[in-house]
C-alpha positions in Angstrom: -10.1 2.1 19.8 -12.0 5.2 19.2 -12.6 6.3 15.7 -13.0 10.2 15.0 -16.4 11.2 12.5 -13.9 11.5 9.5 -12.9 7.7 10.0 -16.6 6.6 10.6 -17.3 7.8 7.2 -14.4 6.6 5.6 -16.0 3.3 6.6 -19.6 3.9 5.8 -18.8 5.1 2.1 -16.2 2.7 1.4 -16.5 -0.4 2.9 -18.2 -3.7 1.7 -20.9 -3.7 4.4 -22.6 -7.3 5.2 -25.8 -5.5 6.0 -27.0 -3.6 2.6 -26.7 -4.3 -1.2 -25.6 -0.9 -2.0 -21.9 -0.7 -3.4 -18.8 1.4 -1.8 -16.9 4.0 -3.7 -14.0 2.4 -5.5 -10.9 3.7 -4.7 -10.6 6.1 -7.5 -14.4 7.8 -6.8 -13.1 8.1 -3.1 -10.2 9.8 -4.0 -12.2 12.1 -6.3 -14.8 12.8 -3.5 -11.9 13.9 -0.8 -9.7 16.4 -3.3 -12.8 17.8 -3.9 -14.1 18.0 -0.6 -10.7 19.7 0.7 -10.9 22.0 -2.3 -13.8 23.5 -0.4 -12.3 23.2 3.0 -14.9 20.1 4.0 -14.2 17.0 5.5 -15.1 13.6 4.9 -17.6 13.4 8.0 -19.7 16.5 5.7 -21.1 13.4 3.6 -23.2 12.3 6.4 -25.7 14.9 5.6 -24.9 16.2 2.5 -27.3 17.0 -0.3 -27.3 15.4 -3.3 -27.3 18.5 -5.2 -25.0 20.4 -3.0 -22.5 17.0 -4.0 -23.2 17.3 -7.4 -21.5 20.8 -7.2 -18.8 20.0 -4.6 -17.3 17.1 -6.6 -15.0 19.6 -8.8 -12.3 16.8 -8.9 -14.7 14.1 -10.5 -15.7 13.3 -14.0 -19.3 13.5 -15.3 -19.5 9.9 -15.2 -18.0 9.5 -12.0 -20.3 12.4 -10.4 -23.3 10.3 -11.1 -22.0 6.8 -9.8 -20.7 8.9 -6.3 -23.9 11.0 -5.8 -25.8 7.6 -5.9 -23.1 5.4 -3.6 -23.5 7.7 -1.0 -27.4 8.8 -1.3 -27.6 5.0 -0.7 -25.4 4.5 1.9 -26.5 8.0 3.9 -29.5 6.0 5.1 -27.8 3.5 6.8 -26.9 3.6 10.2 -24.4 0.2 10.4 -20.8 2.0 10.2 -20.3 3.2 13.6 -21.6 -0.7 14.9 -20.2 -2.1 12.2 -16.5 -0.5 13.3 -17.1 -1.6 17.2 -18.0 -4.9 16.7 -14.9 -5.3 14.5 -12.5 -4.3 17.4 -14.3 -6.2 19.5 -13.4 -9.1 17.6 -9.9 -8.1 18.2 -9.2 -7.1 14.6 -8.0 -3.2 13.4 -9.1 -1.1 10.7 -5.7 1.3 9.6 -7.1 4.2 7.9 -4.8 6.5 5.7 -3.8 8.8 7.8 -2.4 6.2 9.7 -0.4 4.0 6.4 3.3 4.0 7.3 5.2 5.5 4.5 6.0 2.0 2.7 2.3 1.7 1.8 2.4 5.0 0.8 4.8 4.4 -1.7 1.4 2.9 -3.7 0.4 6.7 -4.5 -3.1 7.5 -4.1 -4.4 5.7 -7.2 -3.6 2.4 -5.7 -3.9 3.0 -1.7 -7.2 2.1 -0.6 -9.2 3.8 2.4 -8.7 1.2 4.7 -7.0 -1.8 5.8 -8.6 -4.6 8.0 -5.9 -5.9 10.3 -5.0 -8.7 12.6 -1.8 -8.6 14.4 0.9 -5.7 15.2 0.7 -3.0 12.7 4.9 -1.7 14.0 5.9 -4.9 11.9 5.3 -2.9 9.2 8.9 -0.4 10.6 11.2 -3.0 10.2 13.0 -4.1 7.1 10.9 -6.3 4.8 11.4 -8.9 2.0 8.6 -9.3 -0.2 8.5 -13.0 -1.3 6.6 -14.0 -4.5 6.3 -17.2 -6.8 4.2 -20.2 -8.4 2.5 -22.4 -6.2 3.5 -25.3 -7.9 7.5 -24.9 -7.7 9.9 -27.0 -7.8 11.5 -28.9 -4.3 15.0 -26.9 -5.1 12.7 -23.7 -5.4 11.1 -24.1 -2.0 14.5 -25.6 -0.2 15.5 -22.3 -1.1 13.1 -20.0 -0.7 13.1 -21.4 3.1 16.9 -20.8 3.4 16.6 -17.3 2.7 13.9 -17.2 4.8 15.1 -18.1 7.9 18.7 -16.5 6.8 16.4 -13.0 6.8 15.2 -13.9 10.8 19.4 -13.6 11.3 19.5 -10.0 9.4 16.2 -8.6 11.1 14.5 -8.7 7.6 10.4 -9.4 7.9 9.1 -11.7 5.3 5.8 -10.0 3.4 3.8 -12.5 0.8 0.4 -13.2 -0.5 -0.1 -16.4 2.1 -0.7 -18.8 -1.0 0.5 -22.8 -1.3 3.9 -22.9 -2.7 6.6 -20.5 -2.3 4.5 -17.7 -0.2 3.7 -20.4 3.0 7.2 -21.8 2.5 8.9 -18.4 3.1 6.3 -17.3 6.2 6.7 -20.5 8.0 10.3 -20.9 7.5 10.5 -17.2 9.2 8.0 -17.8 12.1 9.2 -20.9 13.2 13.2 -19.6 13.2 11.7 -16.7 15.3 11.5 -14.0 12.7 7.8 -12.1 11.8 6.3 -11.9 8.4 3.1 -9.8 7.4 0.7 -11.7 4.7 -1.8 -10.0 2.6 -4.1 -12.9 1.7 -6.5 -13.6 -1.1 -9.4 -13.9 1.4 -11.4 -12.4 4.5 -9.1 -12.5 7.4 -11.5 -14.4 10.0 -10.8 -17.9 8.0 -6.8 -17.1 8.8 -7.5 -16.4 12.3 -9.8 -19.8 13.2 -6.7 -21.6 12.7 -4.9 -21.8 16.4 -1.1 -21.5 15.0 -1.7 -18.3 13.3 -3.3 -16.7 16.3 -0.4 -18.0 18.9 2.2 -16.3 16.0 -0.5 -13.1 16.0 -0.6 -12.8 19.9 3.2 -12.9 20.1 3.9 -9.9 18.0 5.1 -12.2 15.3 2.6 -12.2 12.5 0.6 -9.4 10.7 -2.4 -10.0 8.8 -3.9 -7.4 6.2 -6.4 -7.1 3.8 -8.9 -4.9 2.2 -11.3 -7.7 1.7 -14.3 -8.1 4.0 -13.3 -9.9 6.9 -15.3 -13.2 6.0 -15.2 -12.7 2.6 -14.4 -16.1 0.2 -11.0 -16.4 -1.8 -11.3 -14.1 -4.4 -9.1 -14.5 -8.0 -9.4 -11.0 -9.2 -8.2 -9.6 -5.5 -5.4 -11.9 -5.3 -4.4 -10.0 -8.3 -5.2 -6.7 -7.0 -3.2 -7.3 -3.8 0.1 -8.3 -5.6 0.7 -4.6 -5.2 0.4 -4.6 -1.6 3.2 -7.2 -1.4 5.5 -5.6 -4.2 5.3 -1.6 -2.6 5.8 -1.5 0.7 9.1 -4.4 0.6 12.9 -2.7 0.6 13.4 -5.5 -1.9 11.3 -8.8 -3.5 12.5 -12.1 -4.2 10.7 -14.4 -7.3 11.2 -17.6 -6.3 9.5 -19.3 -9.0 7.3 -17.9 -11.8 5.6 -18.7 -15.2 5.3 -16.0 -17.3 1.5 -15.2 -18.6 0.3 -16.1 -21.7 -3.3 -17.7 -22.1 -3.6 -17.9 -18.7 -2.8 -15.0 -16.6 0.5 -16.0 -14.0 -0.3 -14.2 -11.0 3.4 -13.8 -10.0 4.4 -12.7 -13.1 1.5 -9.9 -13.4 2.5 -8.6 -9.8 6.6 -8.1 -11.1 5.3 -6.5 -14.4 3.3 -4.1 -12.4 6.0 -3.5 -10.0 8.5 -2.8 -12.6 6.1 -0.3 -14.0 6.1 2.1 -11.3 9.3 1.4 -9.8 8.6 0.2 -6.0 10.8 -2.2 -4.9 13.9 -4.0 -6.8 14.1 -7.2 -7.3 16.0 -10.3 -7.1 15.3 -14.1 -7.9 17.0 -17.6 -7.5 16.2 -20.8 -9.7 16.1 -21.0 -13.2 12.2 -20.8 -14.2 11.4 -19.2 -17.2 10.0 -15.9 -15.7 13.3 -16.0 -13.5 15.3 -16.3 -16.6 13.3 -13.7 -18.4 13.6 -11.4 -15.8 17.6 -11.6 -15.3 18.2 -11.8 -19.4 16.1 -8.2 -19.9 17.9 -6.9 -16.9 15.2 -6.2 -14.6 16.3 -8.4 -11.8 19.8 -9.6 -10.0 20.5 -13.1 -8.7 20.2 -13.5 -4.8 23.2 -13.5 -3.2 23.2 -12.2 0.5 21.5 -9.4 2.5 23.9 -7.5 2.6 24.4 -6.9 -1.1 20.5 -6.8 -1.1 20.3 -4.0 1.2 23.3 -2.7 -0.1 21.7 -1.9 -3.5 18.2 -1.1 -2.1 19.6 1.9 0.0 21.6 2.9 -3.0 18.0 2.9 -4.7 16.4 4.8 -2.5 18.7 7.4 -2.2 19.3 8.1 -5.5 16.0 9.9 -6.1 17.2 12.3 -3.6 20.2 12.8 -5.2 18.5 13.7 -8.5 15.7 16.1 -6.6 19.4 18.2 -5.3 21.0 18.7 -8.6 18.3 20.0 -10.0 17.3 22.3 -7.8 20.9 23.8 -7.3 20.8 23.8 -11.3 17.5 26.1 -10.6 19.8 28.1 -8.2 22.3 28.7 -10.6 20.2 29.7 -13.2 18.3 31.7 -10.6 21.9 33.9 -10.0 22.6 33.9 -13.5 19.5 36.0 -14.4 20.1 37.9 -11.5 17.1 36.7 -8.7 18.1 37.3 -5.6 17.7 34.8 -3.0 13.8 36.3 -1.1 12.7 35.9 -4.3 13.5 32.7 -5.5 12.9 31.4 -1.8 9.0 32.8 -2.4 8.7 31.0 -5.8 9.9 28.0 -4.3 7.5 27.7 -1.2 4.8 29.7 -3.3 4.8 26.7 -6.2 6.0 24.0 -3.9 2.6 24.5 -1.9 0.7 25.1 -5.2 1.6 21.5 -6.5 1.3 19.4 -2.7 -2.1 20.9 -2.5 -3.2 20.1 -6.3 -1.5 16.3 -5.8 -1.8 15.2 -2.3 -5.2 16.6 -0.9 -7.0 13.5 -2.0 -4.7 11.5 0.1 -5.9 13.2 3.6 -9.1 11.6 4.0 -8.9 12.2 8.3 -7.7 15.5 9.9 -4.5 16.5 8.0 -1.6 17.2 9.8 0.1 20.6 10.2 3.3 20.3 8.2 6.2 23.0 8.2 7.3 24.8 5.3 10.9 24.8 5.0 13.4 27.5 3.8 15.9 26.9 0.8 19.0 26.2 3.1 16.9 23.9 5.4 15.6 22.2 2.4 19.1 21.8 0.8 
């Protein structure tokens, strides 16, 4: 795999590298750094040799705060000469690195605050096209919990669904091996470096047959980690058509790490859910109306494509109310079709600059009747 300069420094500014003690950008500093670099027309691979106090006045999109802590990241990291080597020897271990520019739309649906700049991959990155279930719940659930979590499971291999979970005890192995060994594929985003998963000879005969995707942000022999098991909840919960609680506590004292990862999930809205047992985040989740019982795919799907169209729907009518109004007043149509692309390409470039961290693709600007 080749990797262009932009992607090399992606890596180099962002990654936790074995080699130095200096710290990457954090996703939020990256994302500063890139809007502002494309404010200017400049690329990510203009870092390399940047100075520190040409940065200082190329980082328009960063705080004061933030300037100081990205002008020092990458003054440390400039030095170093590990990224390039670094990136090779990864592939040659047979792993991936997916960079934004190549996300699928599912992760995507993150938004840039939560999309990090890479991913570290084992496996067949297409999985990520089909149909998923997201699969979540307590590691210490109940016999009934798991009998069914596996049921659904292997009823998802029949439907074409892909199982996604966090790869911990309980209900998240339950559903993955229930789907591998029916047939089906899953994708896990564990809690830990990926070169402890891929040791193990069952998970790399499920990798080399296209069944099983591995995926994490972590270091690839980096130690089980509690704070990024919470971190990656998101990763399960954004890019699923739909997530199934199997089991949950919900947090009091002691943070339930299934039950912070459906709170943050119905705070921005990414996937619906749906649950089966009677645990008391189950029951919680059902009374307040933020979750339907599990009854087949086909209502599941049913409802999700119902879901995801109905933003759509809400984007038309108000844009033939904006019509309306437009005829009302007396606009005719070349100028309302100029407003339209004129602020359309205002806002993409103030909102979604920060996301094109490689070479941006050309994108065509579409009339009023193409759009409607």
């Amino acid at each position: 795999m080749k990797f262009t300069k932009n992607e090399v420094a992606t890596y180099l500014f962002c990654a936790q590298l074995t080699q130095t003690k200096t710290n990457p950008l954090t996703i939020l500093e990256w994302n500063a750094v890139v809007k502002s670099l494309s404010e200017q027309n400049m690329e990510p691979d203009s870092l390399f040799n940047i100075t520190s106090n040409e940065l200082v006045n190329v980082l328009t999109k960063a705080t004061e705060a933030q300037k100081a802590r990205i002008v020092k990241k990458i003054e440390g990291r400039q030095k170093l000469g590990v990224s390039m080597l670094e990136l090779k020897e990864i592939n040659h271990q047979g792993y991936g690195i997916m960079f934004r520019s190549q996300m699928p739309p599912c992760l995507k649906k993150l938004t840039q605050k939560f999309i990090p700049p890479f991913f570290y991959y084992a496996g067949d990155p297409a999985i990520l096209s089909h149909r998923t279930l997201g699969v979540v719940g307590a590691r210490n659930a109940n016999s009934d919990e798991l009998s069914q979590t596996a049921e659904i499971a292997k009823e998802a291999v029949s439907n074409g669904v892909v199982i996604i979970s966090g790869g911990a005890r309980g209900v998240d192995t339950t559903a993955v091996e229930a789907s591998l060994e029916k047939g089906g594929k899953a994708i896990v985003f564990p809690a830990d470096g990926l070169s402890k998963w891929v040791k193990k000879s069952a998970i790399r005969n499920f990798i080399s047959n296209g069944q099983l995707l591995l995926m994490s942000t972590q270091r690839l022999d980096a130690p089980f980690s509690g704070s990024y098991a919470m971190q990656r909840n998101k990763f399960i919960h954004a890019p699923s058509n739909a997530v199934l609680v199997a089991s949950s506590k919900i947090s009091g004292k002691k943070s339930s790490g299934t039950w912070e990862g459906v709170l943050e999930n119905i705070k921005h809205q990414w996937s619906p859910l749906y649950v089966l047992g009677n645990s008391e985040g189950v029951e919680k989740l059902k009374a307040e109306g933020n979750a339907k019982q599990f009854s087949s795919f086909e209502e599941l799907f049913k409802q999700s494509d119902c879901t995801r169209k109905k933003p759509q729907t809400e984007i038309d009518k108000k844009i033939v109310s904006i019509i309306q109004l437009a005829i009302e007043n007396s606009v005719d149509k070349e100028t309302l079709e100029k407003k339209f692309l004129d602020l359309s390409s205002k806002y993409y470039k103030d909102n979604e600059s920060s996301i094109r961290d490689n070479e941006p693709e050309t994108q065509k600007q579409l009339s009023m009747e193409e759009y409607l």
